[in-house]
C-alpha positions in Angstrom: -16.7 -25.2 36.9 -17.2 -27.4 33.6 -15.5 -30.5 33.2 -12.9 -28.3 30.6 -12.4 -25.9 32.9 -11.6 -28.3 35.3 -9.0 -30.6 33.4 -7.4 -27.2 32.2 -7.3 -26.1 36.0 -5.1 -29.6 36.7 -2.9 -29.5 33.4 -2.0 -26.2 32.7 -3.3 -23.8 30.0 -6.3 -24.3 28.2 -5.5 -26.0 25.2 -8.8 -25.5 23.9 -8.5 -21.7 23.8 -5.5 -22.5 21.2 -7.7 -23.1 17.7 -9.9 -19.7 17.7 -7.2 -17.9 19.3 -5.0 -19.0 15.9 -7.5 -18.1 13.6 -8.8 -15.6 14.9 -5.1 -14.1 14.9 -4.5 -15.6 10.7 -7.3 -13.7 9.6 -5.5 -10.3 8.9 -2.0 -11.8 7.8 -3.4 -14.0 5.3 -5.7 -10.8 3.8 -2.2 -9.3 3.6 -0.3 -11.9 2.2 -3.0 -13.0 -0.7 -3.8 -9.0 -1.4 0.1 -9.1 -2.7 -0.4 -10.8 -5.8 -3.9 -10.0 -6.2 -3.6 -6.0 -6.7 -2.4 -6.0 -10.4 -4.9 -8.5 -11.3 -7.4 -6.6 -9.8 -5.5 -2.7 -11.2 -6.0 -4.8 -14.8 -9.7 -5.6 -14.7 -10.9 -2.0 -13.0 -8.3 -0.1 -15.0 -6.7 1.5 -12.0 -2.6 1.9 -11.6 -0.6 1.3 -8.5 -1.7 4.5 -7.0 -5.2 4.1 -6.7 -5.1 0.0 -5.9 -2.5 0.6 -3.0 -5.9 2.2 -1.4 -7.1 -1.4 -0.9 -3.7 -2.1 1.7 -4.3 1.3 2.8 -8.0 1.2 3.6 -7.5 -1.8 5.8 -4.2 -1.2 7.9 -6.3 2.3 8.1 -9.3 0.7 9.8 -6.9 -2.3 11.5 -4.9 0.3 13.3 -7.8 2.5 14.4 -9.9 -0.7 15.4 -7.0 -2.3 17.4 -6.4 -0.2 20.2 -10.0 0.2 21.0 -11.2 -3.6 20.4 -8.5 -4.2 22.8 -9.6 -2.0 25.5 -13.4 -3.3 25.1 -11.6 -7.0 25.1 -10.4 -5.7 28.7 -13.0 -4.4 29.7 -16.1 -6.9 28.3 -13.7 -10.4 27.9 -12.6 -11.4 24.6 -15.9 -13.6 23.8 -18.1 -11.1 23.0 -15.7 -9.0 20.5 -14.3 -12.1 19.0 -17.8 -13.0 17.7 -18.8 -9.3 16.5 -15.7 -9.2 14.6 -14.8 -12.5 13.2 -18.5 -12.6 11.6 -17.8 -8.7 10.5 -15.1 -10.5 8.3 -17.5 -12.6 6.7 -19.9 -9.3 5.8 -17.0 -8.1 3.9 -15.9 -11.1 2.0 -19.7 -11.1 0.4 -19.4 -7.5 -0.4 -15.9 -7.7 -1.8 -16.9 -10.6 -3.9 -19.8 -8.8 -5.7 -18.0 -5.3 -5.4 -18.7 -3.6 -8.7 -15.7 -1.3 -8.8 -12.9 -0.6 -6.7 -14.6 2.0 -4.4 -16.9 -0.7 -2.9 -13.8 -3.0 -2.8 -12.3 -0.2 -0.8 -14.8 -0.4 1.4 -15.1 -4.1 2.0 -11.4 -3.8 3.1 -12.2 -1.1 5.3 -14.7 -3.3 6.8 -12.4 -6.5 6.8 -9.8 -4.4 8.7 -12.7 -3.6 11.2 -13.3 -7.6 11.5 -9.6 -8.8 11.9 -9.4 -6.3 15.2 -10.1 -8.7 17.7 -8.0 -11.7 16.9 -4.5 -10.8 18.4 -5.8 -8.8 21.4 -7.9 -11.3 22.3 -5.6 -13.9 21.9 -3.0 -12.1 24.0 -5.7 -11.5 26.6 -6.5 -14.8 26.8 -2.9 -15.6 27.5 -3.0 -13.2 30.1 -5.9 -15.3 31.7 -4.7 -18.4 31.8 -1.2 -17.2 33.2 -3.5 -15.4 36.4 -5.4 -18.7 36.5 -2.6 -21.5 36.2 0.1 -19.2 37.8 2.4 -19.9 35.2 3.2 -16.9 33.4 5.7 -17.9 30.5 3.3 -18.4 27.8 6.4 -18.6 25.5 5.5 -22.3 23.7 1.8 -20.3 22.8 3.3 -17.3 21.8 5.8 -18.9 19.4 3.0 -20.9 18.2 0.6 -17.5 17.6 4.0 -16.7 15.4 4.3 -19.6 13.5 0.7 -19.4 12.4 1.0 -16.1 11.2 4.3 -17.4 9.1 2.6 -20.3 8.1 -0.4 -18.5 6.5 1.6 -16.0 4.9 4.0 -18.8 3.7 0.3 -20.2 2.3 -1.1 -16.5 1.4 0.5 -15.9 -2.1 0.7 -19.2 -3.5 -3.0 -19.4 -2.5 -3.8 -16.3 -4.1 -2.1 -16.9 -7.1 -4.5 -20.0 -7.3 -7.8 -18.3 -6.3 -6.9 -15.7 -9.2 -6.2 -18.7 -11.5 -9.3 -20.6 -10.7 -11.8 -17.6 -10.3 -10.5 -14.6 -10.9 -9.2 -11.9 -8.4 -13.3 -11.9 -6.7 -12.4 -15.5 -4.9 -9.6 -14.0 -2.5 -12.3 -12.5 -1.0 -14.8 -15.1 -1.5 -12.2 -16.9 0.9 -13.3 -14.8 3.6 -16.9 -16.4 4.3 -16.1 -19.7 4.8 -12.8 -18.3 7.6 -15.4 -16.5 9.5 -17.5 -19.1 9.5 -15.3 -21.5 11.1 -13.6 -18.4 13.3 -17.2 -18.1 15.2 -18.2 -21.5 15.7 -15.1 -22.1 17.3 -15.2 -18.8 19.3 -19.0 -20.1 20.2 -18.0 -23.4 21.0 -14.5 -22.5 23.0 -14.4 -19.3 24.1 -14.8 -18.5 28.1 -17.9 -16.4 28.8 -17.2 -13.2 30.9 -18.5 -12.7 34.6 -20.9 -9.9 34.7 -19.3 -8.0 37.4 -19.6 -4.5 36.5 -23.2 -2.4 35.6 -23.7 -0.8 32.7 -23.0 2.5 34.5 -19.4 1.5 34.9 -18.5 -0.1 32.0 -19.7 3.0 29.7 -17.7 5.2 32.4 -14.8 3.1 32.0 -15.2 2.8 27.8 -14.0 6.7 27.5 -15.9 7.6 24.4 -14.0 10.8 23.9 -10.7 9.4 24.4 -11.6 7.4 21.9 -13.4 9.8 19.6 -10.2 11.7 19.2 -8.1 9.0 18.7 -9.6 8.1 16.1 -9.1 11.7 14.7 -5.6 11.9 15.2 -4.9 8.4 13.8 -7.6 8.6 10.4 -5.9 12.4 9.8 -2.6 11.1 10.2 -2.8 8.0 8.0 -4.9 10.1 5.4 -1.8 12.4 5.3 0.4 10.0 4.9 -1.6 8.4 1.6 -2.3 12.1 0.2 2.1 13.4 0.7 1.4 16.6 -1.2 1.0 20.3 0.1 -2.2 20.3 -0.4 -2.9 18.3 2.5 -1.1 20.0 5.0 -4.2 20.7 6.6 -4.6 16.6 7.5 -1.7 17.2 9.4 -2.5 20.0 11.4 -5.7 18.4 12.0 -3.8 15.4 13.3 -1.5 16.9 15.6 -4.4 19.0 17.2 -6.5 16.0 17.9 -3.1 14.5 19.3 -3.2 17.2 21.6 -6.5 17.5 22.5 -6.2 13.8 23.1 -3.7 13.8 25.1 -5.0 16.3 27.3 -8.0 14.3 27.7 -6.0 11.3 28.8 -4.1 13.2 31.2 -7.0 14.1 32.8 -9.4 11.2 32.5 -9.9 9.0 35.7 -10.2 5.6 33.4 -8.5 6.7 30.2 -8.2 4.8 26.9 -4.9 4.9 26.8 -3.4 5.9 30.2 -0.7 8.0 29.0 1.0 8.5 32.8 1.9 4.9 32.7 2.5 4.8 29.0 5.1 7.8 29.5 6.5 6.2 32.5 7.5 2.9 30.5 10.0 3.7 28.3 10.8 0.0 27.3 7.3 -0.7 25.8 7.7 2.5 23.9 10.2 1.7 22.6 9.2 -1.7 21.2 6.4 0.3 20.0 9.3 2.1 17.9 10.7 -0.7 16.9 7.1 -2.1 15.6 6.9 1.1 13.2 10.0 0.9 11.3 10.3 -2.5 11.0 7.0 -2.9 9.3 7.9 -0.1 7.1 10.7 -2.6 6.4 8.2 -5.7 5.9 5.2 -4.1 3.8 7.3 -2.5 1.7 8.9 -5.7 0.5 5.6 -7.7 0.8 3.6 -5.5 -1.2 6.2 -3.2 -3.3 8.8 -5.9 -4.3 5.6 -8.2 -5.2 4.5 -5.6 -7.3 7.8 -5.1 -9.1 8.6 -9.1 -9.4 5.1 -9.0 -11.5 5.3 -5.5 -13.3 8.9 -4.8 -13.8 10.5 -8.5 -13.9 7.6 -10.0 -15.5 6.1 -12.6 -13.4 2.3 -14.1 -13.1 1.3 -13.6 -9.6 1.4 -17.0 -9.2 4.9 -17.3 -9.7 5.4 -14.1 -7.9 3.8 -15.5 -4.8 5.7 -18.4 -4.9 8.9 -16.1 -5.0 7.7 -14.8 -1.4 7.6 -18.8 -0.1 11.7 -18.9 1.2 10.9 -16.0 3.3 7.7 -17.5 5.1 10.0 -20.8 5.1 13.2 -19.1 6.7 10.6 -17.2 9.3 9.2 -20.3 10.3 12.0 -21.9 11.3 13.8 -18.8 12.8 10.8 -19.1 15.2 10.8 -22.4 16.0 14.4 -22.0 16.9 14.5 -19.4 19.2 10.8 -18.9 20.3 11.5 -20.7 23.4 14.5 -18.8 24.1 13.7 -16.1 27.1 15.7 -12.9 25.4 15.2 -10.9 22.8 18.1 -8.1 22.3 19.8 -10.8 19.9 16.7 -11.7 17.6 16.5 -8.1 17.3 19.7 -7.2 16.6 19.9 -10.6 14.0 16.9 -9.4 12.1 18.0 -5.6 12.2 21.3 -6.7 10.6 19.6 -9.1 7.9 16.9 -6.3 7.0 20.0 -3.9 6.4 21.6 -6.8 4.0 18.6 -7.8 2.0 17.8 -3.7 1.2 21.2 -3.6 0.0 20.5 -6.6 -2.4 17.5 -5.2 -3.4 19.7 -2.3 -4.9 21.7 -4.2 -7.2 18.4 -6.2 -8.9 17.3 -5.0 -12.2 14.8 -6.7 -14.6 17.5 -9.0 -16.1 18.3 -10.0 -12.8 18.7 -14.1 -12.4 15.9 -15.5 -10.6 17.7 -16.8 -7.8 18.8 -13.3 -6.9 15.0 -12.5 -5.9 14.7 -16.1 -4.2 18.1 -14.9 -2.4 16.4 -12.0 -1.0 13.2 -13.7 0.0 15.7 -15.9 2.0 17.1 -13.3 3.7 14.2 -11.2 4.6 13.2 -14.7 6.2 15.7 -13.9 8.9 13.9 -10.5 10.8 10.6 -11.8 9.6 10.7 -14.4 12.1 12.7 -13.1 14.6 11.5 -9.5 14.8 7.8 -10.3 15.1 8.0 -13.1 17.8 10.3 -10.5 19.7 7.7 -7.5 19.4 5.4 -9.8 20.6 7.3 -11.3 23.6 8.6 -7.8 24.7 5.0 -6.7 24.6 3.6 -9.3 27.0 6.5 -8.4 29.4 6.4 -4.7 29.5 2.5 -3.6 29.1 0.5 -3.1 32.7 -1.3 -6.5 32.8 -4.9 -5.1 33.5 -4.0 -3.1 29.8 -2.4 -6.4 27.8 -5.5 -6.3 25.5 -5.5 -2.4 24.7 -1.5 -2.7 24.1 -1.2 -5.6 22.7 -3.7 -3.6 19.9 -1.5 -0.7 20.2 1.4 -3.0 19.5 -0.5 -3.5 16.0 -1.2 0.4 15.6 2.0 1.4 15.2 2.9 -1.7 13.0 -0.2 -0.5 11.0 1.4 3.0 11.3 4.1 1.5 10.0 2.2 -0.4 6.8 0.4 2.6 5.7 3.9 4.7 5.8 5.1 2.1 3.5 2.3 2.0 1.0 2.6 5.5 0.9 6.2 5.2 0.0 5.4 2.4 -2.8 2.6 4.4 -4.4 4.9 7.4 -4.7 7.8 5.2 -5.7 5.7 3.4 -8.1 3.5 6.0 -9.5 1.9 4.6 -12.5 4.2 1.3 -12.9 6.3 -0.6 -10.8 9.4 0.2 -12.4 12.9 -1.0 -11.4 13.9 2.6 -10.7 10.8 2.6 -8.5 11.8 -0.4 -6.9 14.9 1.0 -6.1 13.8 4.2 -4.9 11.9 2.1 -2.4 15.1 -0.1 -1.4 16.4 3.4 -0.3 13.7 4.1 1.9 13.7 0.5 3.5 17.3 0.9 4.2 17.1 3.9 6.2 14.1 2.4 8.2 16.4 -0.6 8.6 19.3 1.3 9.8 16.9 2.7 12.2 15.6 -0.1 13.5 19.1 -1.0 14.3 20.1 2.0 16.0 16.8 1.9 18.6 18.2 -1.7 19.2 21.4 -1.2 20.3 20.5 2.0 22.2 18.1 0.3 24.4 19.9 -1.0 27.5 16.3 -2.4 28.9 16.3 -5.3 26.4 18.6 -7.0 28.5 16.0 -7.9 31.3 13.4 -8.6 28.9 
């Protein structure tokens, strides 16, 4: 045992696990959060409208909620070290190739492959939490996991003003520029810090317990599924038939499989963590709707530079981070959900009444109250999560935690492309508001219904 290890062993958790676990876990939200003000500067120089640049959200919550999942069942099965390097320096490849991208195919791609890279962060994170609980025998990780959240809110408080100034010093190429030196950083730190796993298994059993064609067809099912979802015309009926065969084929598999990807006995047999599941889809159909379709609008329809529309987002970043510091140490979670179900429903509603002669403090209003479920609905996800999932799975749930957020993301770029079409207009914007509300009505109704939040 190294001296580390050691002191850790005497005081607790391993407080040197915290830096590469936090960004490792920022590298995706602040991708997200700079992407926001960067798509019409980027729709402007490549001469392509809302419909086509809403492929560059798309094309990494695509790869990001196929890539979970699975990095989180190799992070179970291989230790967190190993993925944690392969991806973080992934991220890096893409920031080169999104910064000398010649059109916006190849910038498609370089998402893609940045959603690929930002896998590993979170289910590592939450399997390294896992760890130190079996280690320490102290399994409330609550001051780490509130701490996981207020990184996230911190960088996505950072994330558009940030991008508003990368666009103003360099164009729209230096958000991904930004990439290089994060990965950098992210792997000597995962080098430096990261436990090394015990080789206790052969390479016979770890590719028996991998289950390639569990995997094989989930990623079938999801890439049909999400490709339906960015293509809602008839036409593409077929991507949904081809989606719910795969699901079934899949399914069958899993039922049958003695080391499945994703054991669906135990999954079916916990309704709880299904439900949070639930609850991760809507309300992201909630949050990336306003993050990237309300951007949009505040830049095309009320007029803004996307610097000034990314420091519109700032409240809400600033009213999540202090919702979490508030309550992150507080055991339950049935009243942050219900809180932030309740504020998503209000902020919809004043999203209806804005127009393009609005005042400016009416957006800054609803920033303020979008602050509310931003901060509590996340840290709650992620807290009912580490209760409910079997904890030889955390990694591989704590991934599909993000999968069905991700779900959630795509189903509401999908819905701003459509709403949008060609220009973010204020009818579009309202449209949009529309859709949100019903997701956030939803999101309220799963709450209240769910009598096993109580004992979480």
């Amino acid at each position: 045992m190294s001296d580390r290890t050691a002191e850790a062993a005497k005081t607790g958790f391993d407080r040197g696990l915290i830096p590469p676990m936090l960004l490792g876990s920022i590298l995706n939200p602040v991708n997200s959060t700079i992407m926001a003000v960067a798509l019409v500067p980027i729709g402007a120089a490549l001469g392509a409208p809302p419909s086509q640049t809403a492929w560059l959200v798309s094309a990494l919550y695509l790869a990001t909620a196929l890539g979970q999942p699975i990095v989180g069942r190799l992070i179970d099965i291989f230790g967190p070290r190993k993925l944690f390097l392969i991806s973080t320096s992934l991220v890096g490849v893409a920031g080169v190739i999104g910064t000398a991208a010649p059109g916006l195919g190849v910038l498609i791609a370089a998402r893609v492959l940045l959603g690929f890279g930002t896998c590993a962060g979170y289910p590592a994170a939450m399997a390294l939490l896992r760890s130190e609980a079996e280690r320490t025998g102290e399994d409330n990780p609550a001051g780490v996991l509130t701490a996981l959240a207020v990184a996230n809110q911190t960088i996505a408080v950072i994330g558009p003003l940030l991008g508003g100034l990368l666009i103003g010093l360099g164009g729209w190429r230096a958000t991904f520029a930004l990439n290089v030196p994060l990965a950098a950083a992210a792997v000597v730190l995962g080098l430096l810090r990261l436990p090394r796993a015990r080789e206790t298994s052969t390479r016979e059993r770890w590719t028996a317990r991998l289950d390639l064609p569990g995997m094989g067809l989930f990623a079938v099912m999801l890439v049909a599924l999400l490709w339906f979802l960015m293509n809602l015309r008839l036409s593409s009926w077929y991507l949904l038939v081809l989606a719910v065969a795969a699901g079934a084929a899949f399914a069958v598999r899993e039922l049958r499989a003695a080391i499945p990807f994703i054991d669906l006995r135990v999954l079916g047999g916990n309704a709880p963590l299904l439900a949070t599941y639930g609850r991760a889809l809507v309300a992201y159909i909630v949050s990336y709707a306003f993050l990237y379709g309300f951007t949009q609008w505040t830049e095309e329809g009320f007029g803004l530079s996307p610097f000034y529309a990314g420091l519109v987002q700032i409240p809400m970043f600033l009213v999540a981070i202090v919702i979490s510091i508030t309550t992150g140490r507080r055991r339950g979670v049935r009243g942050k959900l219900l809180v932030g179900a309740l504020a998503q429903i209000a902020a919809c509603v004043l999203m209806l009444v804005l127009t393009g002669e609005s005042p400016l403090w009416m957006l800054l209003l609803i920033a303020v109250v979008f602050g509310i479920p931003q901060g509590a609905v996340s840290l709650a996800l992620q807290n009912s999560v580490y209760h409910q999932a079997d904890p030889e799975r955390t990694g591989s749930s704590a991934g599909l935690l993000r999968t069905f957020a991700y779900v959630g993301s795509m189903v509401a770029s999908a819905t701003t492309a459509v709403a949008f079409g060609p220009h973010a207009s204020t009818a579009g914007m309202h449209t949009l508001a529309w859709v949100m509300l019903a997701a956030g009505v939803l999101f309220l109704l799963i709450t209240v219904a769910d009598r096993s939040l109580r004992h979480v």
